[in-house]
NUVEX-670057 format. One line per field, with one value per atom (N, C-alpha, C): x, y, z; residue in one letter; atom name. Coordinates in Angstrom, 1 decimal, decimal comma. Each point is the difference from the previous one (the first is absolute). Layout:
// NUVEX-670057
east <- X|...
north <- Y|...
up <- Z|...
code <- A|...
site <- CA|...
This chain:
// NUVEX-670057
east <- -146,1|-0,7|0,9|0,3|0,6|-0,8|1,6|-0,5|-0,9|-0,5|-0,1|1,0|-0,8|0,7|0,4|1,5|0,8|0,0|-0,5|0,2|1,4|-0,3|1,5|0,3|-0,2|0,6|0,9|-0,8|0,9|0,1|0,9|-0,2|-0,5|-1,2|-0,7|1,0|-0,1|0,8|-1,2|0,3|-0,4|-0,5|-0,4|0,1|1,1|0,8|1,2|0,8|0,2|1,5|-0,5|-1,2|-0,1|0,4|0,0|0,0|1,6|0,6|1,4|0,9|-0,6|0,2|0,4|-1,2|0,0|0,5|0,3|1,0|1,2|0,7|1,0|0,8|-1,4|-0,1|0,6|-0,7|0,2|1,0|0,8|1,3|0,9|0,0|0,8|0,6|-1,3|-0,2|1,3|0,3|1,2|1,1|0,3|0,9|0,2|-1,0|0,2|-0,7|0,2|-0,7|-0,5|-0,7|0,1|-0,5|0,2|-0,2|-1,6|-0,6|-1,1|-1,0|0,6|-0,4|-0,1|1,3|-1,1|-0,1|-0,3|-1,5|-1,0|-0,3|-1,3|-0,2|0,7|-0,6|0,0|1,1|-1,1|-0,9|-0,3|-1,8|-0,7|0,4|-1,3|0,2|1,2|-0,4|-1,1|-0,1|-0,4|-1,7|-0,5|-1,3|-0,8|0,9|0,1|-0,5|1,3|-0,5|-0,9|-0,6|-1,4|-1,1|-0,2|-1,1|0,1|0,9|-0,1|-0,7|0,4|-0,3|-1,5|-0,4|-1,5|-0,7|0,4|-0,7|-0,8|1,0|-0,9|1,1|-0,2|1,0|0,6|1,2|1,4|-0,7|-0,5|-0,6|-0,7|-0,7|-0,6|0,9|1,2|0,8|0,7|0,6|0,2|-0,4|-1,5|-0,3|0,3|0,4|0,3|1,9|0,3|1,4|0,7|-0,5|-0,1|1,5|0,3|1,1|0,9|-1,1|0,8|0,3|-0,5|0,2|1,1|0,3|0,9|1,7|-0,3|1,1|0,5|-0,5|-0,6|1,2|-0,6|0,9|1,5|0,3|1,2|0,7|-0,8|0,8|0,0|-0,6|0,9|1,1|0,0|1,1|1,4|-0,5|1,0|0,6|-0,4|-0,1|0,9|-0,4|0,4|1,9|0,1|1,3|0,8|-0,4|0,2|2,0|0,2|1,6|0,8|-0,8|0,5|0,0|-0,8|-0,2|-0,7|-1,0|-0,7|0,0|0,6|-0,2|1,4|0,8|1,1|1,1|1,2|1,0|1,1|-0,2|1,2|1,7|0,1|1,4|0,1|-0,9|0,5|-0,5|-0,1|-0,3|1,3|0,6|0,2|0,5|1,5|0,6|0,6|-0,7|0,1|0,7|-0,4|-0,3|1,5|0,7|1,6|-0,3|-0,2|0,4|1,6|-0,1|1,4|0,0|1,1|0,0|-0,8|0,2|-0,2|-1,5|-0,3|-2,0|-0,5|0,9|-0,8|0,0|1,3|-0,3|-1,3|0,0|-1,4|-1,2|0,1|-1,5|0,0|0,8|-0,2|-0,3|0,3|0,1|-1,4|-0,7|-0,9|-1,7|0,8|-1,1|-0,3|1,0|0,0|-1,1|0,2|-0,5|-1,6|-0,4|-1,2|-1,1|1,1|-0,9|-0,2|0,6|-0,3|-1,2|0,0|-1,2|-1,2|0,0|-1,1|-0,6|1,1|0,2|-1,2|0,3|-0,5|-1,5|-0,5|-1,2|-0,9|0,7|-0,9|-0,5|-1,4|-0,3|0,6|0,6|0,8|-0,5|-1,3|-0,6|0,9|0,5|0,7|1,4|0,4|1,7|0,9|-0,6|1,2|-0,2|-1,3|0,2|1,0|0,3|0,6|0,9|0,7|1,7|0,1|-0,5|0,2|0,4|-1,0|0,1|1,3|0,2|1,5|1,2|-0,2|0,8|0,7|-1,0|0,4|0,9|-0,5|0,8|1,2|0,1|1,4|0,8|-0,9|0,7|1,1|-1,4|0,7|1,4|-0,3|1,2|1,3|-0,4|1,6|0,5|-1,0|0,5|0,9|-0,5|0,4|1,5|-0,2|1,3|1,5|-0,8|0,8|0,5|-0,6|0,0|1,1|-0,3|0,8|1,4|0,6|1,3|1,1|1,2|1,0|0,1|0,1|0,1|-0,6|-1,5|-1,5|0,3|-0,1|-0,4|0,6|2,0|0,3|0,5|-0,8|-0,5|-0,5|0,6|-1,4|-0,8|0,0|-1,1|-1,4|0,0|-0,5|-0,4|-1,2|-0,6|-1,2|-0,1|-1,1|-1,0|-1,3|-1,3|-1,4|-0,9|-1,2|-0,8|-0,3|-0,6|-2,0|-0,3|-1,2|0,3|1,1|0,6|0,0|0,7|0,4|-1,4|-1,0|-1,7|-0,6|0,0|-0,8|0,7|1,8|0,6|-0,5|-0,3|-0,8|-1,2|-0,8|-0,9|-0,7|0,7|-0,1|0,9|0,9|0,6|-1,3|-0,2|-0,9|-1,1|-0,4|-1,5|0,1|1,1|0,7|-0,1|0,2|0,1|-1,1|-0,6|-1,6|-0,7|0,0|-0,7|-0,1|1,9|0,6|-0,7|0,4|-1,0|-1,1|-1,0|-1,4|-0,4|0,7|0,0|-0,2|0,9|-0,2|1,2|-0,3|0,9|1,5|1,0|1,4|0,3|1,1|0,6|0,5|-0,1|0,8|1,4|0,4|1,1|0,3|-1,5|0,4|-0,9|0,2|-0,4|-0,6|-1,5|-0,7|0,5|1,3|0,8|0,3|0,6|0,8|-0,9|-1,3|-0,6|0,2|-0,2|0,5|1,3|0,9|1,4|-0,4|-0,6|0,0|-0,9|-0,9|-1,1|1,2|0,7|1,0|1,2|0,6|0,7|-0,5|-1,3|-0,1|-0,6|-0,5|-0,3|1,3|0,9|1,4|0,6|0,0|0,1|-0,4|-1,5|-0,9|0,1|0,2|0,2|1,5|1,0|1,0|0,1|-0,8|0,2|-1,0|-1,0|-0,9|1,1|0,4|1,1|0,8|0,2|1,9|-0,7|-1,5|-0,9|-0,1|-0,4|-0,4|1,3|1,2|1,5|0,3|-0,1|0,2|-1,0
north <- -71,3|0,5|-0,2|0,9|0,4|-1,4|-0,9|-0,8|-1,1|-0,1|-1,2|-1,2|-0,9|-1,3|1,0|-0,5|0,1|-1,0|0,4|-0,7|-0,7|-1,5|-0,3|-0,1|0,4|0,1|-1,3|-1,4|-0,7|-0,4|0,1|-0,3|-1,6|0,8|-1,6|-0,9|-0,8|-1,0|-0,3|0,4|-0,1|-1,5|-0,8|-1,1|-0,1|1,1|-0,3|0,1|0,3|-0,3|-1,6|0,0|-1,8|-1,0|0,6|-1,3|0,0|1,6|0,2|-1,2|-0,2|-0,6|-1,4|-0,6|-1,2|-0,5|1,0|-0,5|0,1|0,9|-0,1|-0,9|-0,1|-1,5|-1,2|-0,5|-0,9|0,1|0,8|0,1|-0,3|0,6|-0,6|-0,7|-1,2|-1,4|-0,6|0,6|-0,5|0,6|0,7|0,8|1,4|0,1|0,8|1,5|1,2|0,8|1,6|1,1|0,7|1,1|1,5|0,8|0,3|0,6|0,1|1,1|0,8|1,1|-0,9|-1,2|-0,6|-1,7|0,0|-1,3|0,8|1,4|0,7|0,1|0,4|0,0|-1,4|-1,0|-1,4|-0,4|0,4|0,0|0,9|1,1|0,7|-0,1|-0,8|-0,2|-1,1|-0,7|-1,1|0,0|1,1|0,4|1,0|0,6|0,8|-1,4|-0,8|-0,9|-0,8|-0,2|-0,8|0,8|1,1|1,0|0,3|0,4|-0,2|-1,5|-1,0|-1,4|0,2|0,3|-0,3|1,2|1,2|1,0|0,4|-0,3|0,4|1,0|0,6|1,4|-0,2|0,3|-0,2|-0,7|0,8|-0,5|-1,3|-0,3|-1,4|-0,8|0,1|-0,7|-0,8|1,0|-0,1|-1,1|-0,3|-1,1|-1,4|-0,1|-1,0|-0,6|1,0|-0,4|0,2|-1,4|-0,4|-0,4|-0,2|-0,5|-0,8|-1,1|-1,3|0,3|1,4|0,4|0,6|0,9|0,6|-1,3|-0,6|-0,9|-0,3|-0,8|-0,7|1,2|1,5|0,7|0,0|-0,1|-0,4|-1,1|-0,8|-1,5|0,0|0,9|0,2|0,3|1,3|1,0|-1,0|-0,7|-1,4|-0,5|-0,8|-0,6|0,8|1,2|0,7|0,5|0,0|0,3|-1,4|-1,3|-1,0|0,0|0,6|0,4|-0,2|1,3|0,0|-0,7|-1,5|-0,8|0,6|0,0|0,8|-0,9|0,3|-1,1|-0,6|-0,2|-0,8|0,8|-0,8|0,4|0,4|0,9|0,8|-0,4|0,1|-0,2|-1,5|-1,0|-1,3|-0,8|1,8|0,0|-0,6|-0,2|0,1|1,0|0,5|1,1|-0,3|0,6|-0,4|1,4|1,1|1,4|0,4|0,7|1,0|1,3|0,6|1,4|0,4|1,3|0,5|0,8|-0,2|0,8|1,5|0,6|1,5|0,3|-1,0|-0,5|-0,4|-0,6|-0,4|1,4|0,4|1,3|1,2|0,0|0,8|-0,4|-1,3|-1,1|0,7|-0,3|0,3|1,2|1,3|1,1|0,6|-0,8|0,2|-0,7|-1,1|-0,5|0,8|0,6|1,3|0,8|0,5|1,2|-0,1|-1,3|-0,7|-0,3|-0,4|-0,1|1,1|0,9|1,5|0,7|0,1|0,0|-0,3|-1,6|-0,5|0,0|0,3|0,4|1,6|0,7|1,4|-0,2|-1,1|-0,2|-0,9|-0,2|-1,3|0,6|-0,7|0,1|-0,4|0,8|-0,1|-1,8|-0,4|-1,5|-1,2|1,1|-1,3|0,6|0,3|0,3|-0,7|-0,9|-1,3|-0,9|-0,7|-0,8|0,7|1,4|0,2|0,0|0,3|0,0|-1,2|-0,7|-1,8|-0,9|0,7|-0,5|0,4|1,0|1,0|-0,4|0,0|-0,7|-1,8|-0,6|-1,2|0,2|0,7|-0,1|0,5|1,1|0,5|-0,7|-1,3|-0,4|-1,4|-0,6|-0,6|0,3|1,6|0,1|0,2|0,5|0,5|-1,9|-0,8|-1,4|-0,6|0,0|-0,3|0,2|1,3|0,9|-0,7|0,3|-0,6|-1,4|-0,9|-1,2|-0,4|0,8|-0,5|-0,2|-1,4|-0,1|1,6|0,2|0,7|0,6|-1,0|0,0|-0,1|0,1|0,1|1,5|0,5|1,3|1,1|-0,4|0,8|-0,5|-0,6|-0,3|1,1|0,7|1,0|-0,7|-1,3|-0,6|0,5|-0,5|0,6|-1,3|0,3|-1,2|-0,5|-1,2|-0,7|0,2|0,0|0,6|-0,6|-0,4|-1,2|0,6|0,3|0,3|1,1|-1,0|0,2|0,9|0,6|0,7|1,4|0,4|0,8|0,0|-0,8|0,6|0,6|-0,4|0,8|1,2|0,1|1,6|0,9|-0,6|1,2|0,1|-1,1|0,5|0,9|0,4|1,0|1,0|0,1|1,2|0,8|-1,0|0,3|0,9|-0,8|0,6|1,1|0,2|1,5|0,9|-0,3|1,4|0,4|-1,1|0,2|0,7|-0,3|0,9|1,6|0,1|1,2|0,9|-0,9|0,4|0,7|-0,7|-0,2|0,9|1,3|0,6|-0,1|-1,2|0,0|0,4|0,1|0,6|-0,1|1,2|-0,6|0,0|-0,8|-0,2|1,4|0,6|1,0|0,5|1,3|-0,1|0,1|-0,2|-0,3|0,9|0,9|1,4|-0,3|0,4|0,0|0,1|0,8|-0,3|-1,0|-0,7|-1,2|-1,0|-0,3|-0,9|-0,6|0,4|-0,2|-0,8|0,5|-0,8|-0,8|0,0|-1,8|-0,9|0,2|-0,8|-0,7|0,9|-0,5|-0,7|-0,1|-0,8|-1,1|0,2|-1,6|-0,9|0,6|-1,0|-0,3|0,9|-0,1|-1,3|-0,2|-0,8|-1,3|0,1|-1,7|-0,3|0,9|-0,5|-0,7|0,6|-0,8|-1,6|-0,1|-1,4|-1,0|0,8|-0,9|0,0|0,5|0,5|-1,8|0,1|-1,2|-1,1|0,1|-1,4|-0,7|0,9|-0,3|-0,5|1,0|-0,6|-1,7|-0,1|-1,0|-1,5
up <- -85,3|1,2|1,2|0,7|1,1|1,2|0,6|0,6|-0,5|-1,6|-0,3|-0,6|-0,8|-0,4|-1,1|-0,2|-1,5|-0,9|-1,2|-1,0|-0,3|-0,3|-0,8|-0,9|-1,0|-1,7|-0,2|-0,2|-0,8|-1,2|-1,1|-1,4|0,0|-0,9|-0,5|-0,8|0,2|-1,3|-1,1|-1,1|-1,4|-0,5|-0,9|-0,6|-0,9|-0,3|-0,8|1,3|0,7|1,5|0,4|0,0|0,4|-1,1|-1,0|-1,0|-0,4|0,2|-0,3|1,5|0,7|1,4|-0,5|-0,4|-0,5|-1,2|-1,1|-0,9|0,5|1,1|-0,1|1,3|0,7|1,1|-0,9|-1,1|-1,1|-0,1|-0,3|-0,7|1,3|1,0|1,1|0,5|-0,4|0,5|-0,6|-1,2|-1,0|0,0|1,2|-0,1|-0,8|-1,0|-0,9|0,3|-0,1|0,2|-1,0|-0,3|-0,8|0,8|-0,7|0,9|-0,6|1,3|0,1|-0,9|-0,9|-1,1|-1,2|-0,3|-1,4|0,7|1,0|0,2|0,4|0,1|-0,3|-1,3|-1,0|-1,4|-0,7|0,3|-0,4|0,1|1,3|0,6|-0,8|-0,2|-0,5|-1,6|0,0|-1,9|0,0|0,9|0,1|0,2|0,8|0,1|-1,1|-0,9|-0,8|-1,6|0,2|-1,0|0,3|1,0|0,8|-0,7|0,1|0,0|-1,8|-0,6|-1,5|-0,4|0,4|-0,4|0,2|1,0|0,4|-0,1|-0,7|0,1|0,8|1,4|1,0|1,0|1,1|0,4|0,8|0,4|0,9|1,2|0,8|1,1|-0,4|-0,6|-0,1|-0,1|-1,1|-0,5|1,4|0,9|1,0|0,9|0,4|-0,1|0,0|-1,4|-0,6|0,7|0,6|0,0|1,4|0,5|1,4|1,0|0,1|0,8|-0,3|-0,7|-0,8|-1,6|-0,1|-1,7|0,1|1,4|-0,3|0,5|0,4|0,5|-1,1|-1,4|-1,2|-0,1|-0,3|-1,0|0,7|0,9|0,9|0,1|-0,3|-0,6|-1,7|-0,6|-1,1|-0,4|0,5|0,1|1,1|0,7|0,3|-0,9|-0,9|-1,3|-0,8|-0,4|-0,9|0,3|1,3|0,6|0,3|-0,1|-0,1|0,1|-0,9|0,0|1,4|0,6|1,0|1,5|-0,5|1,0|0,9|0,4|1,0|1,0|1,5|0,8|0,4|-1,3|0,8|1,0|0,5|-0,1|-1,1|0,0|-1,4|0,5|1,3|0,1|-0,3|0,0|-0,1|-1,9|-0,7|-1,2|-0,6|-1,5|-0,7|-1,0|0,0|-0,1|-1,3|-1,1|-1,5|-0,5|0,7|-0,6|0,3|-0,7|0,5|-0,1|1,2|-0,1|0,3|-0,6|0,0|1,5|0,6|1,2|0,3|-0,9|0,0|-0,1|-1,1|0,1|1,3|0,8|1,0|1,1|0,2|0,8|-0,9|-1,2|-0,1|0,3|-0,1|0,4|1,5|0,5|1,4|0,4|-0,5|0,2|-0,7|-1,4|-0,5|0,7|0,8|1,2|1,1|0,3|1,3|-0,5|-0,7|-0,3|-0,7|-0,4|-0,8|1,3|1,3|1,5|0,2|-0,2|0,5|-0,6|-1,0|-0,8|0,6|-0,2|0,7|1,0|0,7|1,7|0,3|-0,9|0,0|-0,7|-0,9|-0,3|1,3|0,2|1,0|1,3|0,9|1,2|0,8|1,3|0,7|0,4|0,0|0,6|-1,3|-0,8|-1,3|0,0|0,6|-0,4|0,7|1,2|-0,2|-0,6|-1,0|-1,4|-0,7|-0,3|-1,1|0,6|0,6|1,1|-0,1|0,3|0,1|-1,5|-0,7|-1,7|-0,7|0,2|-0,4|0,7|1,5|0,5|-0,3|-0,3|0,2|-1,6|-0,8|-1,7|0,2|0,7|0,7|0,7|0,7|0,7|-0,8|-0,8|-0,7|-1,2|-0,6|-0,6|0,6|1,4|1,2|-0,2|0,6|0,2|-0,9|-1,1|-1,2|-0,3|-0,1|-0,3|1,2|1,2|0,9|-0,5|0,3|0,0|-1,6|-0,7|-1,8|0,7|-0,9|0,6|-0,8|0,8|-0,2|-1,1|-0,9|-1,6|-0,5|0,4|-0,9|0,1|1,1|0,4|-0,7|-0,1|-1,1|-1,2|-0,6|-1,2|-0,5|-1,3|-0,8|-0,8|0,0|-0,7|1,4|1,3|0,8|1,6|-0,4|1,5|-0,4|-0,2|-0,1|1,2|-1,3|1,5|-0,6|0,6|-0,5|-0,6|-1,5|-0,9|1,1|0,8|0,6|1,0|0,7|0,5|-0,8|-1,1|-1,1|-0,4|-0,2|-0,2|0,8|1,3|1,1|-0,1|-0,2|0,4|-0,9|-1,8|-0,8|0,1|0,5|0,0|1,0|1,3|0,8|-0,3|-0,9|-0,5|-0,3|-1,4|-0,6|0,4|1,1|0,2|0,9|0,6|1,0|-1,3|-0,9|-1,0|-0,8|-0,1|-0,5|0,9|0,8|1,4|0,5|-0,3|-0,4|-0,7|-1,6|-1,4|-0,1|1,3|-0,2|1,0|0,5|1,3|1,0|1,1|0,7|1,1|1,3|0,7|0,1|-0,3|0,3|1,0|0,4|1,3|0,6|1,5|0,3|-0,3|-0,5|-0,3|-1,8|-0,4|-1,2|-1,0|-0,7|-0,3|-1,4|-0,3|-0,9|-1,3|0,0|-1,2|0,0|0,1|0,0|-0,2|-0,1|-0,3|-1,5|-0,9|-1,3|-0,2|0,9|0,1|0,9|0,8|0,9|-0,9|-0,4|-1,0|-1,1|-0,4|-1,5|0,4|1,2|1,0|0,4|0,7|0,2|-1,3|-0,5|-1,5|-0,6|-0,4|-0,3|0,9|1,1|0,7|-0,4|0,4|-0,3|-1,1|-1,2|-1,5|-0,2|1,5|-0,8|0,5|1,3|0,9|-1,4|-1,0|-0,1|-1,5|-0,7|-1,1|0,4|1,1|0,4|0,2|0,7|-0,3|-1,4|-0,6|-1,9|0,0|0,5|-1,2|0,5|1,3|0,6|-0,7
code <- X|X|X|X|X|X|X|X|X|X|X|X|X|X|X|X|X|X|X|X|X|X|X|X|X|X|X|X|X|X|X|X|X|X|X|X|X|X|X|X|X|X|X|X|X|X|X|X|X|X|X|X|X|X|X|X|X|X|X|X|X|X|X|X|X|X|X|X|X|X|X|X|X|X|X|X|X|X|X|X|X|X|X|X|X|X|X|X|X|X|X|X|X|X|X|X|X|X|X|X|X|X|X|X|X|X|X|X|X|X|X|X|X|X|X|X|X|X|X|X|X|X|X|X|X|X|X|X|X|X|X|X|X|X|X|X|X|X|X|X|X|X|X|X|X|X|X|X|X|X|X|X|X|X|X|X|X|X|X|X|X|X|X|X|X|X|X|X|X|X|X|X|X|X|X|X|X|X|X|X|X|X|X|X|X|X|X|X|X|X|X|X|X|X|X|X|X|X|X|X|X|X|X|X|X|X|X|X|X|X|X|X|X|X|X|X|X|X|X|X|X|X|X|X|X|X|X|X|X|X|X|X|X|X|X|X|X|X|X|X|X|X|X|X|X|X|X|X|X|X|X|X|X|X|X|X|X|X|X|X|X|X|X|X|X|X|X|X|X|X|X|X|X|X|X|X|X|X|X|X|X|X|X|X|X|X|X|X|X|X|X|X|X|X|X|X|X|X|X|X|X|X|X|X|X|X|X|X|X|X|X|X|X|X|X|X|X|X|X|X|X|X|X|X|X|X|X|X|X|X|X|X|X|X|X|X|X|X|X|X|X|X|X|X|X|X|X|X|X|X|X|X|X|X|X|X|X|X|X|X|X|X|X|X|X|X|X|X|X|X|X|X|X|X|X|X|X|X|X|X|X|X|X|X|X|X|X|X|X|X|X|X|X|X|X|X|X|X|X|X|X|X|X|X|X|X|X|X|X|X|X|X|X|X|X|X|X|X|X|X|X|X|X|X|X|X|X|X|X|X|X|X|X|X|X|X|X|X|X|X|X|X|X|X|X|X|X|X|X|X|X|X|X|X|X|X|X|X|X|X|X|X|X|X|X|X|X|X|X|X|X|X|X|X|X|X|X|X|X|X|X|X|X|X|X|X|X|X|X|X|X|X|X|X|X|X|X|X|X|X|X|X|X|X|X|X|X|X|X|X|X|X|X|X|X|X|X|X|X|X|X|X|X|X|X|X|X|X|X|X|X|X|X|X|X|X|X|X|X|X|X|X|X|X|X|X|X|X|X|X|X|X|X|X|X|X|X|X|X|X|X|X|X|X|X|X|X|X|X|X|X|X|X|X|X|X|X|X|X|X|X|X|X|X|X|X|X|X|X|X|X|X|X|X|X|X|X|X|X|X|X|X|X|X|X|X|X|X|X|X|X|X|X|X|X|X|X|X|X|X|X|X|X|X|X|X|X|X|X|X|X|X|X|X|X|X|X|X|X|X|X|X|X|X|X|X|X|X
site <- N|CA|C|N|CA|C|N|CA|C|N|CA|C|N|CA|C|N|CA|C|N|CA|C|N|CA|C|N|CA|C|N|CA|C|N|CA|C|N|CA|C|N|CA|C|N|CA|C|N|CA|C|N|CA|C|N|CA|C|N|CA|C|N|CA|C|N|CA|C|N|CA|C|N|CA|C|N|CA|C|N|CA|C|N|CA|C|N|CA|C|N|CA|C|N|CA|C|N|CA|C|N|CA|C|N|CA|C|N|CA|C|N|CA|C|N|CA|C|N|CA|C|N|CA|C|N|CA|C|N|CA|C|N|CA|C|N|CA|C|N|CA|C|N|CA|C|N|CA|C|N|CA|C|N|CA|C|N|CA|C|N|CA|C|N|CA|C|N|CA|C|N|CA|C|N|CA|C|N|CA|C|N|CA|C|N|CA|C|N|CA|C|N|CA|C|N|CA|C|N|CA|C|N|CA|C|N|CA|C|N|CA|C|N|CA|C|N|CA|C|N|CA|C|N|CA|C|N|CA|C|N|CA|C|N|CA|C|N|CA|C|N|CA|C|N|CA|C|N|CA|C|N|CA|C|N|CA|C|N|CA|C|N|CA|C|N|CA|C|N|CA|C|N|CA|C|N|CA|C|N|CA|C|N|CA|C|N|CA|C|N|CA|C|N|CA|C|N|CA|C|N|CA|C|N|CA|C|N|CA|C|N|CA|C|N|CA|C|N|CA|C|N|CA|C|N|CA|C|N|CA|C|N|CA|C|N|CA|C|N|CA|C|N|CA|C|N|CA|C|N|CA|C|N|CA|C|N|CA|C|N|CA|C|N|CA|C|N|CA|C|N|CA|C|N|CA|C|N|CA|C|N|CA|C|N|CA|C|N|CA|C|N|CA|C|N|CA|C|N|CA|C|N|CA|C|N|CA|C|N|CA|C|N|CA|C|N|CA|C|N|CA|C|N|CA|C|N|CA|C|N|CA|C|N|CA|C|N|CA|C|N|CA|C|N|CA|C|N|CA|C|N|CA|C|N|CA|C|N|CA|C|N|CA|C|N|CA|C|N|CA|C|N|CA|C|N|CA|C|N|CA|C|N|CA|C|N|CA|C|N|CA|C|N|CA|C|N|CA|C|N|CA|C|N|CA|C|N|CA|C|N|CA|C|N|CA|C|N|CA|C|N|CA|C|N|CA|C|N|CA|C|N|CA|C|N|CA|C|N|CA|C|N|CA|C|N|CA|C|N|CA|C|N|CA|C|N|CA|C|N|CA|C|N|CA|C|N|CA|C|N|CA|C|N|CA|C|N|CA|C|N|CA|C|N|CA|C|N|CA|C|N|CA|C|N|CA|C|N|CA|C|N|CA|C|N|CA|C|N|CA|C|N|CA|C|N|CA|C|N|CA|C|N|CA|C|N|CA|C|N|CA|C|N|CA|C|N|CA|C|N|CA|C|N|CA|C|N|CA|C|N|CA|C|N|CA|C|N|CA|C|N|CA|C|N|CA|C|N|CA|C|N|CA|C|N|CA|C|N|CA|C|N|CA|C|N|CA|C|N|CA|C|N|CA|C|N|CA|C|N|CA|C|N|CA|C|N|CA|C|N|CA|C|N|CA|C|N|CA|C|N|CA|C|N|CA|C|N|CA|C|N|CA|C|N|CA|C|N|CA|C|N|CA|C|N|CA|C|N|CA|C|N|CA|C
């Protein structure tokens, strides 16, 4: 109406955006982080398996899975990544692992582009967690690389790099290409064809960091 109050259209937030908040709050606390498309479906496997158990329906199940339930599944999934130290300092890790020079430039090149990904799934309110999470793994392999003395560096055996390091890098390979997989948005620039080939790249990728783990 002409000359009245205008409505403001704000999106509600859901009970899955609140609880996706707080699992991935949990995870923070540890430095660790995941993108926000599968800590929604851990949640709703999770409500899903609530409501089967009790034969009772999503919504009720729901209920049942409060703040401290969902933290609980967050400090699992802590647990379960244990590898990767969640929490510590990685540069003042323990450099067991050798990559070969050429592996590390794809790690790096395969992290670029795994932020990018993520970068194009995420709320603009979450895309400096993920800039920040990507970044610091980047940061740490530039350091690295740097830092190896003279004759580590051109060594083709390669550069030693801290096992929990080389876990967090596949496992965000990883999950950049699942996301892909699972249709979700590509980065600008990057043409609906070509999705098939980035999905088989970055797995190609995380399979080989986790491949030199095993050999190691």
């Amino acid at each position: 109406m002409a000359g009245g109050w205008k409505t403001c259209h704000v999106p509600r937030r859901t009970w899955l955006d609140s609880k996706i908040g707080v699992f991935l709050g949990e995870l923070a606390e540890s430095g660790m982080h995941l993108d926000r498309q599968r800590a929604g479906e851990l949640i709703t496997g999770q409500v899903r398996a609530v409501a089967a158990l009790m034969s009772i329906t999503e919504a009720t199940a729901r209920t049942y899975l409060g703040d401290e339930i969902i933290k609980d599944m967050a400090r699992r999934m802590l647990f379960e990544v244990a590898g990767e130290q969640p929490g510590a300092d990685l540069m003042e890790a323990p450099r067991t692992v050798r990559l070969p020079l050429a592996l590390v430039g794809v790690t790096v090149a395969a992290l670029a582009e795994a932020m990018q990904v993520r970068a194009a799934n995420e709320p603009p309110a979450q895309l400096g967690d993920v800039i920040t999470t990507y970044a610091q793994a980047l940061s740490g392999f530039g350091q690295i690389t740097a830092g190896a003395a003279p004759g580590q560096a051109g060594d083709p055996a390669g550069i030693l790099f801290p096992p929990a390091l080389l876990r967090r890098a596949a496992r965000y390979i990883s999950g950049a290409a699942d996301l892909a997989a699972d249709g979700g948005k590509l980065p600008d620039g990057i043409p609906e064809t070509a999705r098939g080939q980035l999905v088989a790249t970055l797995r190609r990728d995380a399979d080989g960091l986790i491949a030199i783990m095993a050999a190691g």
